[in-house]
C-alpha angles and dihedrals in degrees: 000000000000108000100244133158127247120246086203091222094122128084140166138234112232085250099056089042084054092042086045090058099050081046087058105042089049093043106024114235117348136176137213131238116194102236107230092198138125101244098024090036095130092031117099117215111238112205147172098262092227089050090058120070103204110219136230087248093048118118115205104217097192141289133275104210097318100333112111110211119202136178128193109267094246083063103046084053086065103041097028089105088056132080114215131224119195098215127169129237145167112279148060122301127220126315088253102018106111082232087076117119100014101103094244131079137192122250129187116216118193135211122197108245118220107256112228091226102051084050100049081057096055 
């Protein structure tokens, strides 16, 4: 896995942090990529670490435990003024996320973070 720093703007739910951890003991380690598309777009892909090649323009946004989350750069431009929260809730995950057919999925909520800029002129 590529050596990048983490930019520390993810977090977990207790519940995702427990589901995480059923996901883990039946798969190994896994990662998350947040899904940029249209219909996943707050659903964060959960995958085998060594099933997911991690890309030059990936961002890793932090870890949860010891589970890195990344997201594309493209991505990361729209949402780097937002803080994420994994969170669980009833549903199917993605197609190839290993949170498929559970009956839970994850779900990434998201906060607005203050910019620094837009502060020091109030």
């Amino acid at each position: 896995m590529p050596d990048k720093v983490s930019l520390g703007k993810v977090s977990a739910t207790p519940e995702a942090i427990a589901f995480l951890a059923e996901i883990i003991a039946d798969h190994g380690p896994v990662l998350f990529h947040q899904s940029g598309g249209g219909c996943d777009g707050s659903s964060p892909m959960c995958y085998p670490r060594g099933d997911f090649i991690v890309g030059d323009n990936d961002v890793l946004l932090g870890e949860i435990g010891d589970t890195p989350v990344y997201i594309s750069a493209s991505q990361y431009e729209v949402w780097k003024h937002t803080d994420l929260l994994i969170d669980v809730v009833p549903g199917r995950g993605g197609m190839f996320s290993l949170d498929n057919g559970r009956e839970r999925r994850f779900l990434t909520r998201s906060t607005v973070c203050a910019i620094p800029e837009v502060l020091s002129r109030a």
